[in-house]
C-alpha positions, 0 to 999 in steps of 0.5 A: 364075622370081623375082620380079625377072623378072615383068613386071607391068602398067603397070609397077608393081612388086612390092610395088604389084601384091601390095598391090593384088592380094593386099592388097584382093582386086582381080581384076586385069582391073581393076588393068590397066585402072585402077593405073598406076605413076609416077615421077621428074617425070612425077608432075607432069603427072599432079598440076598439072593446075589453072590455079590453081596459081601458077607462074613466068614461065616456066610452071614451078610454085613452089617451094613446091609442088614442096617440098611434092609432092616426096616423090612423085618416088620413085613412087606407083601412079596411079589412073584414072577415067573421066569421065561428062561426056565418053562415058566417056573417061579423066578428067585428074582422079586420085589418086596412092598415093604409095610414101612418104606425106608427114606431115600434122603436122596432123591427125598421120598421113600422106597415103595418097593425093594429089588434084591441088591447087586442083582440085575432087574428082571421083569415080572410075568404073573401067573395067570389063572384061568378066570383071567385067562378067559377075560383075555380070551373074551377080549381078542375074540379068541376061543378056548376049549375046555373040554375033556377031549382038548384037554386030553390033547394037550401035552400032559408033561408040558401043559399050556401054561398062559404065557405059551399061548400068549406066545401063539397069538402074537396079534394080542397086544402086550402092555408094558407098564411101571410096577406090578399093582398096575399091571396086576390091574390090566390083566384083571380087566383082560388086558396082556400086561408085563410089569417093569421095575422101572420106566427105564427098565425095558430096555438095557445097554448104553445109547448109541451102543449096545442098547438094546430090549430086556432079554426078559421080552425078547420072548414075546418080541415076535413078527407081528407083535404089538408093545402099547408102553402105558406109563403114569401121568406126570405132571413135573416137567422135569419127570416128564421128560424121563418119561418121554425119554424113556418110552422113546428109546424103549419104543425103539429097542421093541421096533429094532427086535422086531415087533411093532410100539404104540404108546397109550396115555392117561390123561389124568388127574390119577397118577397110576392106571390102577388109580385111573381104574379105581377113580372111573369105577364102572366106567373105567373097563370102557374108558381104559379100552378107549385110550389103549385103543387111540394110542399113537405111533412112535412118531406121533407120541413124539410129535405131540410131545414136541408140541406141547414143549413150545413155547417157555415155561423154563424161563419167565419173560422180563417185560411182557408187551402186547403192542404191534410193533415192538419199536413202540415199546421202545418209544423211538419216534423214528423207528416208530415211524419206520413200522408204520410205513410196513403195508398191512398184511394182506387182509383175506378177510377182505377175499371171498373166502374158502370154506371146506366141507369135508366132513371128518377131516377138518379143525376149524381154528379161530385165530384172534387179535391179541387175545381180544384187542382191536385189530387197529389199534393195540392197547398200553403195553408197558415199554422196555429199555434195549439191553446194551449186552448179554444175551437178549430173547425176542418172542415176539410173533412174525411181523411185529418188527423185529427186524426193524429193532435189529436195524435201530441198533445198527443206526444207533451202532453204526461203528460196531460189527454187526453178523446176521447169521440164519438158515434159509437163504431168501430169508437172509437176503431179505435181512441183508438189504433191510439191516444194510449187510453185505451178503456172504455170497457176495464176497471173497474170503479176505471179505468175509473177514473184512466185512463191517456187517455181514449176513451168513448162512449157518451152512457158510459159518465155518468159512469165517477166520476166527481172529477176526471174529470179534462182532459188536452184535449177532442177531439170529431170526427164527431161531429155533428153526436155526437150531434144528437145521444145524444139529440136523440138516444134512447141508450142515453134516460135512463141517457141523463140528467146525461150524459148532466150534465157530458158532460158540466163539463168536457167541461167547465173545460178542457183548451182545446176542439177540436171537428171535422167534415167533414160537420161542422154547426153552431149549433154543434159549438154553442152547444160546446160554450155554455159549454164553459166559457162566452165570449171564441170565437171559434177558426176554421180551415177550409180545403177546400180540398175534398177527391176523384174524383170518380162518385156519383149515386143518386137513388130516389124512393120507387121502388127499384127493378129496382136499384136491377135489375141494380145491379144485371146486373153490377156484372154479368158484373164484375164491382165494386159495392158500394151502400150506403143507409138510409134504414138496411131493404133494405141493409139486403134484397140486401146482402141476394139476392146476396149472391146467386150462377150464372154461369160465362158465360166467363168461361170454366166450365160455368155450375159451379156455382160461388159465388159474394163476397159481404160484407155488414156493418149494424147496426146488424153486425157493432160491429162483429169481422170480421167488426170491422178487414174490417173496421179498414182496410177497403182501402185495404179490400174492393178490395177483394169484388165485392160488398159492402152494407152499 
């Protein structure tokens, strides 16, 4: 039998069935409930369905629409919702696959799907046929009773419908998703799928104001509900970060309503999750339960998101060195001199060494020189010329002397003024002794106007007179960290927009702004540009040389008594410690538990009691004279300790 005398259903055709059959894997229970072809006039019906739509005395829609909406008269495949508000019956609201898109001159690419003008979006429930509905079941381990006496039970007016028993297991998990081939194609695995018109289309309302989740999934947003928002896999950075804008602010419209959000990600090539499942063929049920089954919180998908933004892809680098000291690139015998009095970074792989063993909890990262270069010696890097204004990006790893170029320009600039403005306290006054500054806490306000060279907090800015804030060079350290702390930091609340309004004079006004970090990104340096004149392109020195080839530990994990534990262990073995972490709490908690007093075994007087020489460094104890000394010299005082806690 040829295909000419199939008849599929809703008098679809050929190449419609097998797109959506074969094309997105939908089981066809589903594509006889839900597609539905269209053609010829009738379109119309399907589309103008808004009172808003200008029309003719006579009722009949203007021309203008009718041009612009006549490429459908050739047919498309209608696409069907069931409506939440109304016990689940068939939506006037659809969307229209049309056989021959229009063009989008605009955003240069067709329109795939058509919406019913001057209509708001709607969401699209499928009605679920019982095949499916038993998928689903099987999946959560949820049992259905198909005998006569349960059917019998059952209100004969207002039969159970898919969507109602959804609705009373809120422990099924909801996946939303952009279009209706893909969620088509996760109900037809036994998935709970809900199509969105557009990745935008979850939620409605303006930011900051009334935004809030679609009334269309308000039904389904109860107590104990969980939203897993699965998205395409994009590649163009600009699309991006629509998505990640989107899934963040409908994440949060899903949590205000009640319910909890976790976001799932495809992990390509396949743009779409029907072509994932398409692509991975009988694997792809045990693939997609895995990704949906590690999709991760809010606050992780927004942490991944933020890491893969380091660094700069936006702009490319001018001059691309890999040399240890950046004044070597410049060739200045002097301050090459400078950099090679610097003592080396203290060299654990010289200390016996702790190694963990916990088992599950622990990356091991290597970190090597300069991508394979002798850690002695750096291979020719090409040289630069220090530029003489604009706006100049150091990317460029901690310890490879940027402060020490800062303090080359102020020896060749001895007359021009020099503000060296930062967020850490400790870290500027370090800065203000090495670049010869006066420190802002030092002075009285006719001094902080009077200073040649300063060095000021970002918290203190708005102190500064603004007719006399005309500076010859800004130099700003750990810049992107600079940039959080102010648009975050609570010290910065009371007076950020008079800090602000001060920041972008005295950025617009100095020929010359020099901002460095170790981890670089595109949006510190557009922040910077944007104070700067209109059309100043940033000028980027990039080092590529990487300090130290030491063995880093990575811990995850909300128990910490095992890492305690290893600790613990490793000092009695008498190896050198360092641990790193995000938590004060935790840092507080290990210096008071190792301060205590043990017996060392290897010594004669093994019943005295000796004491661990630990230090640590808070935000408590930071700005503390004896920091601020271990800090200033911290590569040869830290060799005192056994431990040090940050």
């Amino acid at each position: 039998m040829n295909s000419a005398t199939i008849e599929y259903p809703n008098n679809l055709t050929a190449a419609e069935y097998h797109e959506l059959l074969a094309g997105s894997a939908i089981h066809p229970a589903l594509i006889e409930r839900n597609f539905f072809h269209i053609e010829g006039e009738s379109v119309y019906d399907f589309l103008f369905i808004s009172d808003k739509i200008p029309r003719k005395n006579a009722g009949r829609v203007t021309d203008g629409y009718l041009k612009l909406y006549q490429h459908l008269l050739l047919g498309g495949t209608w696409i069907q919702s069931l409506d939440p508000f109304k016990n689940w019956q068939p939506m006037e609201w659809g969307r229209i696959k049309p056989n021959f898109p229009r063009f989008d001159w605009q955003k240069g690419k067709p329109v795939k799907y058509e919406s019913p003008p001057k209509t708001p979006n709607r969401v699209t429930y499928f009605d679920v046929a019982n095949p499916i509905w038993d998928k689903v079941a099987k999946r959560y381990l949820i049992k259905r009773y198909h005998s006569l006496l349960a059917l019998r039970l059952l209100d004969q007016l207002n039969p159970l419908i898919f969507w109602e028993w959804i609705k009373q297991h809120p422990e099924i998990p909801i996946i939303l998703c952009e279009g209706e081939k893909k969620a088509a194609c996760l109900l037809s695995l036994g998935f709970v799928a809900i199509a969105l018109p557009g990745i935008w289309n979850g939620r409605v309302g303006r930011r900051d104001f009334d935004e809030r989740l679609h009334p269309d999934l308000v039904p389904m947003a109860q107590a104990g509900r969980k939203f897993i928002i699965l998205f395409d896999y994009e590649t163009f950075s600009k699309t991006r970060w629509s998505v990640y804008q989107a899934t963040v602010r409908t994440a949060k419209a899903i949590e205000s309503a009640g319910s909890e959000c976790e976001v799932a990600l495809l992990p390509g090539p396949e743009k779409g999750v029907d072509d994932f499942v398409v692509g991975r063929g009988v694997d792809a049920n045990a693939l997609l339960t895995a990704i949906i089954d590690d999709a991760k919180s809010l606050a992780d998908y927004q942490r991944s998101y933020r890491a893969k933004k380091w660094g700069l892809s936006k702009y490319k680098p001018d001059v691309t060195i890999n040399i240890k000291y950046l004044s070597e690139a410049l060739c200045i015998p002097e301050l090459e001199e400078k950099c090679l009095r610097v003592p080396e970074l203290y060299e654990l792989e010289k200390e016996q060494l702790f190694t963990p063993s916990i088992k599950g909890h622990w990356r091991k990262k290597e970190s090597t020189d300069s991508g394979g270069v002798d850690s002695d010696k750096s291979k020719k890097s090409p040289s630069f010329n220090f530029p003489k204004s604009g706006l100049v990006v150091l990317w460029s790893d901690m310890g490879t002397g940027k402060t020490e170029l800062m303090r080359w320009w102020r020896d060749q600039n001895p007359d021009a003024r020099f503000l060296n403005n930062g967020h850490r306290v400790n870290l500027l006054k370090n800065l203000a002794e090495r670049l010869r500054t006066a420190m802002y806490s030092d002075l009285g306000y006719t001094g902080l106007a009077q200073a040649q060279a300063l060095s000021i907090t970002i918290d203190s800015l708005h102190k500064l007179n603004t007719q006399a804030l005309i500076y010859g060079c800004i130099f700003i350290d750990e810049a992107c960290q600079y940039l959080t702390h102010l648009l975050h930091s609570n010290t910065c609340k009371q007076h950020r927009a008079a800090i602000l309004e001060v920041l972008e004079y005295i950025v617009y006004n100095a020929p010359l702004v020099v901002i460095a970090d170790a981890h670089m990104d595109d949006l510190t340096v557009d922040f910077f540009r944007a104070m700067r004149p209109v059309g100043e392109v940033p000028y980027i020195v990039k080092n590529e040389w990487r300090n130290g080839s030491r063995t880093i530990y990575w811990y995850e994990g909300s128990n910490s008594s095992a890492l305690v534990a290893q600790i613990s262990a490793a000092l009695m073995q008498g190896l050198k410690i360092m641990v790193a972490s995000d938590s004060k709490r935790f840092i507080k908690k290990l210096e008071k538990s190792f301060t205590i007093k043990y017996e060392d075994p290897n010594s004669d007087q093994s019943h005295t009691p000796q004491k661990w020489r630990i230090w640590s460094v808070h935000s408590d104890n930071s700005g503390s004279d004896e920091n601020v000394a271990f800090i200033k010299d911290i590569t040869n005082a830290v060799k005192n300790f056994d431990a040090l806690f940050t």
